[in-house]
Backbone as CSV, one residue per row, in Angstrom:
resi,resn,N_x,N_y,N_z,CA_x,CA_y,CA_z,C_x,C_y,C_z
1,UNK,-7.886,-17.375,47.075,-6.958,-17.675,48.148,-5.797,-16.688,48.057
2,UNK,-5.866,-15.843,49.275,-4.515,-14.842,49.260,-3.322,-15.438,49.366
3,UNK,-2.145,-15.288,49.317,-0.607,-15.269,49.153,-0.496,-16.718,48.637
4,UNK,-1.454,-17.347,48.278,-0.719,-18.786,48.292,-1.479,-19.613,46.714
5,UNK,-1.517,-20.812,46.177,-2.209,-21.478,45.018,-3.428,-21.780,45.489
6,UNK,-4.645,-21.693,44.685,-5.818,-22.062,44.855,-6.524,-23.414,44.765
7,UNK,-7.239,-23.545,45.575,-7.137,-25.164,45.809,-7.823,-26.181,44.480
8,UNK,-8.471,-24.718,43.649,-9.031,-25.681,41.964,-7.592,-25.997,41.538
9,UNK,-6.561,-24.873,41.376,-5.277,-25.404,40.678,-4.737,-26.122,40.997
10,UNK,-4.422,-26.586,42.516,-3.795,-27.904,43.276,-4.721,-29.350,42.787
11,UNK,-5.897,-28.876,42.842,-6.775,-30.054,42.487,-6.366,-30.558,40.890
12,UNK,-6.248,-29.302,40.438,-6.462,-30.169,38.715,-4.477,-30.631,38.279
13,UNK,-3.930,-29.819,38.957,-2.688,-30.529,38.436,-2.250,-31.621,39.607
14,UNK,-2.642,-31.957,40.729,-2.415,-33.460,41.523,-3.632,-34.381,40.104
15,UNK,-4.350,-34.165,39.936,-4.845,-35.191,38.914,-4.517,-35.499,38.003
16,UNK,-3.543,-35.156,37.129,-2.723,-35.498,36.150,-1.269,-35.735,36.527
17,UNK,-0.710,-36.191,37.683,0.141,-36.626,38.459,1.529,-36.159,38.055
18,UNK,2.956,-36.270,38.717,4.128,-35.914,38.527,4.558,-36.208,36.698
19,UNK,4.279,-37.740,36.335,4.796,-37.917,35.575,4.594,-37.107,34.131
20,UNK,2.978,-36.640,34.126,2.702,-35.156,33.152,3.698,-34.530,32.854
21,UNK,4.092,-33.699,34.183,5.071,-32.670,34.076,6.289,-32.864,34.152
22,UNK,6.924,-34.318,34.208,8.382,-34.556,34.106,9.316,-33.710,33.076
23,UNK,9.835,-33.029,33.297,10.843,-32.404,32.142,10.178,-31.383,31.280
24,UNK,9.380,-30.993,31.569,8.399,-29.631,30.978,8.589,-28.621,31.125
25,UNK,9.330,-27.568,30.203,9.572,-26.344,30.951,7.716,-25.498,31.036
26,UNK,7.781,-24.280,31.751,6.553,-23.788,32.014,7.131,-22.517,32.854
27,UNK,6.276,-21.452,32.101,6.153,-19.964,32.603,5.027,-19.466,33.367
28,UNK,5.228,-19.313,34.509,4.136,-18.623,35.449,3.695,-17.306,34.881
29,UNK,1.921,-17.023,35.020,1.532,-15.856,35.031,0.880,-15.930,36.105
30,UNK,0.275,-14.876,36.838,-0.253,-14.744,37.652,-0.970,-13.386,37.686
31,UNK,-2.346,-13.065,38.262,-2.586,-12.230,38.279,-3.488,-11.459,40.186
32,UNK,-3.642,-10.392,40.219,-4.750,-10.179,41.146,-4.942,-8.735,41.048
33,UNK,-6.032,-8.844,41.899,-6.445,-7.030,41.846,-6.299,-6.194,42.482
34,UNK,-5.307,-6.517,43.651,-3.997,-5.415,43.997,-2.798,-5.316,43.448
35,UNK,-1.941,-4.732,43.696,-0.483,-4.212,43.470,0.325,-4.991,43.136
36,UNK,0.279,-6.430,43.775,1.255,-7.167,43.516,1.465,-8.626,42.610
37,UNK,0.002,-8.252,42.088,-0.106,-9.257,40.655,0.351,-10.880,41.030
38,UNK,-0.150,-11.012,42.385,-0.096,-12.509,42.448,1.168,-13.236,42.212
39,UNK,2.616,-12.428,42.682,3.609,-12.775,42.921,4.086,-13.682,43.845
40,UNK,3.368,-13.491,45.378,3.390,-13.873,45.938,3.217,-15.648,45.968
41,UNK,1.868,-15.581,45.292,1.162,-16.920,44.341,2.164,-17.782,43.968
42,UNK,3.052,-17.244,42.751,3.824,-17.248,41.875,5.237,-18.191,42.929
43,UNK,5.847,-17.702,44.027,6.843,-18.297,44.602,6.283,-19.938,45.117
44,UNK,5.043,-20.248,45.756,4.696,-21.275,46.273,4.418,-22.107,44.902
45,UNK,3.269,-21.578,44.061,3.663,-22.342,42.270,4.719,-23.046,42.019
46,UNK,5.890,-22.121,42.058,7.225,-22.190,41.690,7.630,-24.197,42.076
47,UNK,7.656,-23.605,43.476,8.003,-24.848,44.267,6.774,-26.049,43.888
48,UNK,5.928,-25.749,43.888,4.887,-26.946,43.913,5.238,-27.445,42.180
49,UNK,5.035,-26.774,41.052,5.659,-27.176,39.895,6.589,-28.141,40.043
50,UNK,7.890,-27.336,40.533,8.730,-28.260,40.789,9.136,-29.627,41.129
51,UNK,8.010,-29.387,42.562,8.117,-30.939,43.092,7.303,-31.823,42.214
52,UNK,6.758,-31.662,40.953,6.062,-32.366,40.084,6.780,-32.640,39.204
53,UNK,8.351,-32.525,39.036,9.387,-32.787,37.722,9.181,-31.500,36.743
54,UNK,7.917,-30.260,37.503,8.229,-28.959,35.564,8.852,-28.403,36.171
55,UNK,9.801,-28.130,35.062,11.005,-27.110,35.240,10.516,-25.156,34.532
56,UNK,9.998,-24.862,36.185,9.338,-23.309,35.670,10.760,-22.658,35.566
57,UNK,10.647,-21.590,34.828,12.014,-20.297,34.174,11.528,-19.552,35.249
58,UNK,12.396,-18.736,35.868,12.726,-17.276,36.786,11.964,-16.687,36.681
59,UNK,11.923,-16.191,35.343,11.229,-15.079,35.430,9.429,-15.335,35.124
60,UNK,8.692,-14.752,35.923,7.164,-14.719,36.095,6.616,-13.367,35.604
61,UNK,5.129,-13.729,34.345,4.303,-12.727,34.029,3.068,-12.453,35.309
62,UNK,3.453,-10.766,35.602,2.499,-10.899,36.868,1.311,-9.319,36.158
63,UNK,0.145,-9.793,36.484,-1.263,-8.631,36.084,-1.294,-8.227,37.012
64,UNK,-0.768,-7.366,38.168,-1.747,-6.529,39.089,-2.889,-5.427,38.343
65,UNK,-3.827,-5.351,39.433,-4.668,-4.180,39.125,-5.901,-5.010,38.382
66,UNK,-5.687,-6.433,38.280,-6.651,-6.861,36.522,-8.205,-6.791,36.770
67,UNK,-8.542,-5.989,38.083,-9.871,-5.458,37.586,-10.015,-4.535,37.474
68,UNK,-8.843,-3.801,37.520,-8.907,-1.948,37.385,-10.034,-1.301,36.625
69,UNK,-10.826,-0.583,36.358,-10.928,-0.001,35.350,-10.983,0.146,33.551
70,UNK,-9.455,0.719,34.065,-8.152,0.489,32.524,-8.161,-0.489,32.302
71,UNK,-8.353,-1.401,33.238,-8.169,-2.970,32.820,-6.100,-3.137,32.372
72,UNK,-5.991,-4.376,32.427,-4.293,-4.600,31.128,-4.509,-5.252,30.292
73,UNK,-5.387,-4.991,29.578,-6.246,-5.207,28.345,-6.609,-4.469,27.302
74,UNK,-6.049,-4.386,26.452,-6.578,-3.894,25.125,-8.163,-4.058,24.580
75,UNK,-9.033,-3.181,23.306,-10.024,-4.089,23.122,-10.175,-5.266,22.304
76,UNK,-9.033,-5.465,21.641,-8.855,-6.746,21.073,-8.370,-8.029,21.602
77,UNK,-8.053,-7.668,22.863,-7.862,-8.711,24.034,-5.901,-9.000,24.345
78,UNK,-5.173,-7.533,23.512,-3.622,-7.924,24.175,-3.282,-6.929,25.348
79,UNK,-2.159,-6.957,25.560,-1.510,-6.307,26.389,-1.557,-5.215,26.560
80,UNK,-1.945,-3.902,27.150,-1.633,-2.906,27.170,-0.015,-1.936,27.028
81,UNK,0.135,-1.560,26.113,1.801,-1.382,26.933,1.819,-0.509,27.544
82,UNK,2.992,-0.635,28.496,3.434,-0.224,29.529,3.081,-0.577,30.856
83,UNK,2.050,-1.552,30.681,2.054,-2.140,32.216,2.375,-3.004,32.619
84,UNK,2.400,-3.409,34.067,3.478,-4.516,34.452,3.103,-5.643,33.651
85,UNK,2.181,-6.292,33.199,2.069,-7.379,32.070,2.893,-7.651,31.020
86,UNK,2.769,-6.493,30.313,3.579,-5.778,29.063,5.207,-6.037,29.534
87,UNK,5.221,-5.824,29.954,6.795,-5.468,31.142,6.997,-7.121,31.018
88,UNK,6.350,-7.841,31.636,7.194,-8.988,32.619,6.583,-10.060,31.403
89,UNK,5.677,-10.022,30.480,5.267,-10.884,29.562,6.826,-11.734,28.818
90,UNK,6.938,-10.407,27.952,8.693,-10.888,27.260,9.293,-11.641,27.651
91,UNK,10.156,-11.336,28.883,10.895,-11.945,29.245,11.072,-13.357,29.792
92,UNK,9.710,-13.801,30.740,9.014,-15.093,30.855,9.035,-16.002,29.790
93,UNK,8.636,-15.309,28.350,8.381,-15.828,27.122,9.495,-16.121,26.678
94,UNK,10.555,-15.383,26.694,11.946,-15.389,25.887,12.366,-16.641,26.541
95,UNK,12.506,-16.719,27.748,13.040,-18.398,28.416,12.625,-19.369,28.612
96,UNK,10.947,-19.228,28.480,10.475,-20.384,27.880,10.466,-21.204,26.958
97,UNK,10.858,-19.979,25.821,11.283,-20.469,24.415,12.591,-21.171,24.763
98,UNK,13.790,-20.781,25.388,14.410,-20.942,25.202,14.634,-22.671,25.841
99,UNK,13.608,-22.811,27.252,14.452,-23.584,28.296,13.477,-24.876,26.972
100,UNK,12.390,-24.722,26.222,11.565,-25.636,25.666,12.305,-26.097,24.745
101,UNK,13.024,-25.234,23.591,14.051,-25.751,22.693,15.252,-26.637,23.007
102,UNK,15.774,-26.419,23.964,17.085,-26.837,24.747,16.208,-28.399,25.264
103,UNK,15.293,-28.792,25.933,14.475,-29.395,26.001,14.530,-30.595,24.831
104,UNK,13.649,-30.029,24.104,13.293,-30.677,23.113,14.560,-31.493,22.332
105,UNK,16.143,-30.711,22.399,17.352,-31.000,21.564,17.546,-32.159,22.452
106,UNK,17.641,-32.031,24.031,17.774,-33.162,25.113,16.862,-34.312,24.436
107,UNK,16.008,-34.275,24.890,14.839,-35.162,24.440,15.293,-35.510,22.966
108,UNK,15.757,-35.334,21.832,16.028,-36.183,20.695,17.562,-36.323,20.932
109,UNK,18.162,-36.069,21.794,19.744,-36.784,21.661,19.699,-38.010,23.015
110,UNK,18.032,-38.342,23.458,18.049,-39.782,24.357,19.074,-38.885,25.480
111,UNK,18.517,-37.924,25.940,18.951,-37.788,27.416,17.884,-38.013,28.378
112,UNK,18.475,-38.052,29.678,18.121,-38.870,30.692,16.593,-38.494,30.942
113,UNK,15.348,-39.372,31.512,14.585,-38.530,31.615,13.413,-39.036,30.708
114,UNK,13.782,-39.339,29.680,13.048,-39.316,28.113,13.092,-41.268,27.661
């Protein structure tokens, strides 16, 4: 499905309902095999996450190209560096860590939610 979520992923997270994802942080990846690595994807995600109580971070890991050739794949199965994967992986990761810890401190000081 172009610009938008695919209807297996709508299917499998409406089946484990809002309350799953109440207060969950979560980092989008996305991928496709043009240019724009399923960014597009990535904004409607965003929102649909949302309206399920997970709290996705800003920043999104996006694969364009991921049937290229080159592949953004290593042969041991990581990242290539220097491509947009490599690039946008980190940073996704860094605030996930971060928004999950902050999280977790909520969640044992009985804040709201929990």
């Amino acid at each position: 499905m172009n610009h938008t979520i695919s209807p297996g992923l709508t299917n499998t997270m409406n089946y484990f309902g809002s309350s799953t994802y109440a207060y969950k942080p979560s980092g989008l990846a996305t991928y496709s095999a043009g240019l724009w690595g399923g960014t597009r994807c990535a904004v409607a995600l965003r929102a649909y996450a949302s309206e399920l109580g997970c709290l996705p971070v800003s920043a999104t890991m996006t694969l364009p190209g991921a049937w290229k050739s080159e592949g953004v794949f290593d042969d041991e199965g990581s990242l290539k560096e220097g491509t947009m994967g490599a690039k946008t992986a980190g940073r996704m990761l860094d605030q996930l860590v971060w928004h999950a810890r902050s999280m977790r401190a909520a969640r044992e000081a009985g804040a709201a939610g929990e």
